[in-house]
N, C-alpha and C positions, 0 to 999 in steps of 0.2 A: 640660501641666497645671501647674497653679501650687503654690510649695512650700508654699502656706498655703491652709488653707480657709476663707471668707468668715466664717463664725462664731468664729474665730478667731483674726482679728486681732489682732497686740497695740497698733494704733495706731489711729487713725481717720483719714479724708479732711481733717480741719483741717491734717494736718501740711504740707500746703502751701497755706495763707493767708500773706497778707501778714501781718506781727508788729503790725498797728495793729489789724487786723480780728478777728484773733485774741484782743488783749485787749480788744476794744470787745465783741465777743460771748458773751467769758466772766466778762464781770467780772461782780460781784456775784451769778452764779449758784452755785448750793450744790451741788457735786461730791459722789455717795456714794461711801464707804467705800472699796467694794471696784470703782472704777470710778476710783480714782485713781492708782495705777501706769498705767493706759494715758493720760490726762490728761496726767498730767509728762512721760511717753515722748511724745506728739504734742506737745507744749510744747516741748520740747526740739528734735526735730526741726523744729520750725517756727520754733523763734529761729534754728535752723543757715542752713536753709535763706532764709530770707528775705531773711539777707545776699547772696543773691545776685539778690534782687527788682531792685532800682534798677537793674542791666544791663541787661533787657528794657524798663523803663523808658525808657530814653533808645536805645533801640532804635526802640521804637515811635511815640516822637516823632518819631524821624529819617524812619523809613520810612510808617507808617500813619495817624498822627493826624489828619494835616491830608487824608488819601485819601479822597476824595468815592465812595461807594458806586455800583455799576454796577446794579445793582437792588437795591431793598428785598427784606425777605427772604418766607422763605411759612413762616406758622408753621402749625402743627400741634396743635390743642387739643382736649381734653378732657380728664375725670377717672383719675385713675389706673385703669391696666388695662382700661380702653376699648378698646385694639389700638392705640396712638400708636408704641408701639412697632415692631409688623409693618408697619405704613402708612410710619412712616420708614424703617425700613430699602431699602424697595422704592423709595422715591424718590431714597436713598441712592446706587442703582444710575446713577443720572444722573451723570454726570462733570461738568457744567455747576453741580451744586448744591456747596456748602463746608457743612462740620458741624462743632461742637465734638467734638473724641474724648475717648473715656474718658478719656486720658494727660491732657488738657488741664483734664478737671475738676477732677481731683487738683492738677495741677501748672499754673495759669494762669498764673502769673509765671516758668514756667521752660520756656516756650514758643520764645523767638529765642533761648534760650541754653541749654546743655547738655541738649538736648532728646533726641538719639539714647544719652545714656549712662546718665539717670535712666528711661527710658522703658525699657533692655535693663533695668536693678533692675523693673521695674513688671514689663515679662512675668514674669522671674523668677518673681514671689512671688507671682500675682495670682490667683485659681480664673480656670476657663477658662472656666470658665459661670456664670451668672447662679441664685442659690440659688432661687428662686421660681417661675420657668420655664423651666429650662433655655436659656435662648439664649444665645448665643455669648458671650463674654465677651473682649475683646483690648482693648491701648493703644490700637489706632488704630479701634474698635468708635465710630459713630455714638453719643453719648448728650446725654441733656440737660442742657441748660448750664447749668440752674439749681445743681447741685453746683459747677459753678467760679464761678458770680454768688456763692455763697457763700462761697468762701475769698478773694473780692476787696474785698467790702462786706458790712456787717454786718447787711444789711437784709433778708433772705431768709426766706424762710417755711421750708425746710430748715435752720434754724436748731434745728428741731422734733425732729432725729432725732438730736440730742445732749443737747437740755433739754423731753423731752417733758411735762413737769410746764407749758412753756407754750405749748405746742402750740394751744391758740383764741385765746390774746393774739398769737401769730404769723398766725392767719389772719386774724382783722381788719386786724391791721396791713400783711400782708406776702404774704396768697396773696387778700384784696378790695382791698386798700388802701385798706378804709372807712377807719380813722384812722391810714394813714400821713402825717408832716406833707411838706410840700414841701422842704423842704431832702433827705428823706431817700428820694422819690420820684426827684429831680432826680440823686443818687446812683446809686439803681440804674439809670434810664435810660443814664448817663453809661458805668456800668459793665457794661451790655449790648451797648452801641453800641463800647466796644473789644473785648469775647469776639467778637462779628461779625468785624469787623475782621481781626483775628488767627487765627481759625478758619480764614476767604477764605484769609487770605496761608498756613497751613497748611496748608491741603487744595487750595489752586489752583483752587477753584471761583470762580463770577464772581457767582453768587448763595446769600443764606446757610439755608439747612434748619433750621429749627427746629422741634426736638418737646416741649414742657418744659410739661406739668400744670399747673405754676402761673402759666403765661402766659394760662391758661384765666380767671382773674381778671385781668389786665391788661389788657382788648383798648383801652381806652380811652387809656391808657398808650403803649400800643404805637402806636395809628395816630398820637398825635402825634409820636412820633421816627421812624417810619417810616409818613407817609403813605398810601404806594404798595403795602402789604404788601399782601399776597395771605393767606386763612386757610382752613382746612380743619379743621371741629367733627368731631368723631366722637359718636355716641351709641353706646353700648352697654345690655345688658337690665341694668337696676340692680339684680336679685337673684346674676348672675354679679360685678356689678363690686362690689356688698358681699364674698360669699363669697372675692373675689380680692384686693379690699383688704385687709381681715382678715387673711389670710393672709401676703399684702408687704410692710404695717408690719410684722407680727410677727415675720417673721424678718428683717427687713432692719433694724431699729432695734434688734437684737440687740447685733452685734460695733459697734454707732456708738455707745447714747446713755453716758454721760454721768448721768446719775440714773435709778433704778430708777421703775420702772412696768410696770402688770399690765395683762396681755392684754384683762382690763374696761374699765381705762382707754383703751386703744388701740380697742376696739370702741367705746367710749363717744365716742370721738373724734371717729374716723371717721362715723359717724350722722351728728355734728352739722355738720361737715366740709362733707357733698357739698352739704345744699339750699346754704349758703351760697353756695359756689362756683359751684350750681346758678344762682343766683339774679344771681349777679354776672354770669356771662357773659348770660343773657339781656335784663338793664339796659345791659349796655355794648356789644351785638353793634348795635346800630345806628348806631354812630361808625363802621363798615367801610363804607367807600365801597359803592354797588352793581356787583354784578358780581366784587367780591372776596371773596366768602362761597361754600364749599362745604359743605354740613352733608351725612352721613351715617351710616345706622345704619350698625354697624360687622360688623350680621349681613349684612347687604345688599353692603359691602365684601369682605368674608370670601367670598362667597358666590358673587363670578367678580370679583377684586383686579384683574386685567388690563383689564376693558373698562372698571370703574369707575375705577381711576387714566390710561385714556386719556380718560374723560369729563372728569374734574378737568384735565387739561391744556389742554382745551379749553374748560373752563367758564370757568377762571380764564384763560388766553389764557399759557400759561408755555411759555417757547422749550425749543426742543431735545427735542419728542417723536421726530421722527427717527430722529435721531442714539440717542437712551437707548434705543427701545425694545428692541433684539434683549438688552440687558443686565437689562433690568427682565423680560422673558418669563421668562429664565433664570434669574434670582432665583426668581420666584413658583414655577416650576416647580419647581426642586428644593424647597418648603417642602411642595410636595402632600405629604398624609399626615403630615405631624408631627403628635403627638399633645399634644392641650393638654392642663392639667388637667380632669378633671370633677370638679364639685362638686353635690351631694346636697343641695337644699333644706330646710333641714329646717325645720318650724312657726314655729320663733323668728325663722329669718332672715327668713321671710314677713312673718311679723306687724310684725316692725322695718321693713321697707323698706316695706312698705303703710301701716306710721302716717308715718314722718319721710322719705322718698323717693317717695309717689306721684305728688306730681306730676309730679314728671319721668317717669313709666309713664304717665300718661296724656298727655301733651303728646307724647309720641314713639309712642306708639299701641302701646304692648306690652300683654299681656294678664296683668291683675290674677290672680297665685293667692291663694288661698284655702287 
C-alpha cells in the first residue's frame, strides 16, 4: 500500500511534463488560493525534473523515431466507465499486445532513462487502488495514455481535471476536435505516435493496446496516422454511466484540479459532455475501414467476457489467440464475483439522462425508465 492516499496528494500528474508543456498549459490560467502551494510544489518538481527530458530525447531518436511500426494499434473506445477498463485489462493478458503503464503517464520523458529508480519513488507513494473502483493500482498497471499525451503537448482534453472552469472549451477543442486548428491536431498526432512507440519498446509487445476515452472523439484522427488500426466501441446503459461518471470526475478531480469547482458544475459538465462525444464518434465511425469495427454493449461483454473477446479476435482477425488464450481464461476467471458499485437510480438521474442522453438509449436498444 502506498504512503499516500489519492485524495491527498500534495502534487499533481503535471510534475512530469516537459517544462514547455507545462508553461503553455498554465499560462494565463487563474490558480485559486488555496490550490497554490500544490501548484508551485508540481512547478518546482517539473522544472527539476525536466532537465532530464532531452536524455530520452536523443535516445529516442537513436533507437525509435525512424522504427516503422509492426502493426497499427487496436484501440478501445468508449465514454468513461463504459467497462474500457475491464475489457483492457483482459486483452492486457496477451504478451503479443504493448500498453502505456501508469509509471509512463506520470513520467513520459523519464521512460529510457532513470526509469527503475523514479518508478521504486512511484510504488513507494502511490495508493494501491484506484479511489472510484477499486481496481488495482501499480507503475506498471495498463492505463490510458491520454494522461502522458498530457504532460507531453499541451493539447489534451485532460487538461480539464486541473482547469475545470474549461472543461467544454477543452472538449470542442480537444476530446471532438470541432475547432482544434491543424498545426495543433498535427501535434497531438505527432505526440501519440511516439507514446506508441515507446510504450512497444517498454512492454516488448509487437502491437500497441489502447484504452483512452478520449480517443472515442478522435477516430478520424486516428485512421489517418494509423490506417490499419483495428477498434472496439463499447456501449454501456447510460443511466449507470451517468451515476459512475458523476462519481469519477468527483473524486478524481479532487487531489488534480488547480481552481475550485462544485459538484453542480462537474454534473453540469458531464450532461453536456457525453451527447457531444456521443455524437462525434458516430460522424466519424465511418473513416474505419470495414471489418475493423467491433461494437458491443458492455452488458453483453460482462455477461460471458471469454467467448465475446474470442469473437473479437476473430471479427477483427488479431494474431496470437492461441498462444493468450490459457492467460486471458485466468484473468477473467479470478475477476468472477468482484463486486462493482451499485447505484440507486434516483428520479433526477432518470429525468437528466432521458432529456440530454436518450438517444443514445434508444440507438443501443436499452429500456427508457420512467
Amino acid at each position: 500500500m502506498g504512503l499516500l492516499k489519492f485524495e491527498n496528494l500534495p502534487a499533481n500528474p503535471l510534475v512530469g511534463a516537459d517544462w514547455r508543456t507545462f508553461q503553455e498549459m498554465t499560462s494565463g490560467k487563474a490558480i485559486a488560493p488555496s490550490y497554490r502551494p500544490k501548484y508551485y510544489l508540481t512547478k518546482s518538481i517539473c522544472r527539476l525534473l525536466s532537465l532530464l527530458a532531452p536524455i530520452q530525447e536523443r535516445r529516442y531518436q537513436e533507437l525509435l523515431a525512424d522504427k516503422p511500426l509492426e502493426y497499427d494499434p487496436l484501440f478501445i473506445l468508449g465514454h468513461w466507465r463504459s467497462g474500457t477498463t475491464f475489457v483492457h485489462n483482459i486483452f492486457a493478458q496477451d504478451e503479443h499486445f504493448g500498453h502505456t503503464t501508469t509509471y509512463q503517464t506520470v513520467f513520459p520523458h523519464l521512460m529510457m532513462f532513470g526509469q527503475p529508480f523514479f518508478k521504486y519513488l512511484m510504488k513507494l507513494f502511490i495508493p494501491s487502488h484506484r479511489p472510484t473502483d477499486r481496481m488495482e493500482l501499480t507503475p506498471d498497471t495498463p492505463q490510458e495514455e491520454e494522461f502522458a499525451m498530457n504532460n507531453t503537448m499541451p493539447y489534451s482534453y485532460y487538461n480539464f481535471w486541473y482547469f475545470p472552469k474549461s472543461m467544454l472549451d477543452y472538449c470542442d477543442r480537444y476530446l471532438t476536435f470541432e475547432s482544434i486548428t491543424p498545426a495543433e491536431e498535427e501535434a497531438y498526432k505527432q505526440a501519440l505516435l511516439k507514446i506508441v512507440k515507446i510504450s512497444l519498446w517498454n512492454t516488448g509487445g509487437t502491437q500497441y493496446l489502447s484504452k483512452n476515452p478520449p480517443h472515442t472523439g478522435h477516430v478520424k484522427a486516428l485512421v489517418e496516422l494509423f490506417p490499419n488500426a483495428k477498434f472496439i466501441y463499447l456501449m454501456r446503459n447510460p443511466y449507470t454511466v451517468f451515476e459512475s461518471t458523476r462519481s469519477f470526475f468527483t473524486q478524481t478531480i479532487a487531489p488534480l484540479k488547480l481552481q475550485d469547482v462544485s459538484d453542480d458544475e462537474i454534473e453540469e459538465n458531464a450532461i453536456r459532455v457525453y451527447p457531444r462525444l456521443y455524437r462525434a464518434y458516430q460522424d466519424q465511425k465511418r473513416f474505419i475501414p470495414a471489418g475493423h469495427l467491433y461494437e458491443v454493449r458492455f452488458e453483453d461483454f460482462e455477461r460471458d467476457a471469454y467467448a465475446v473477446t474470442r469473437d473479437i479476435y476473430h471479427q477483427l482477425d488479431l494474431p496470437g489467440w492461441d498462444e493468450a488464450e490459457p492467460a486471458i481464461r485466468r484473468y477473467i476467471d479470478s475477476k468472477r464475483g468482484y463486486k462493482k458499485n451499485q447505484y440507486d437510480y434516483k428520479p433526477r438521474t432518470i429525468q437528466l439522462v432521458n432529456e440530454h442522453w436518450g438517444q443514445a438509449i434508444d440507438d443501443w436498444g436499452y429500456a427508457r425508465r420512467v
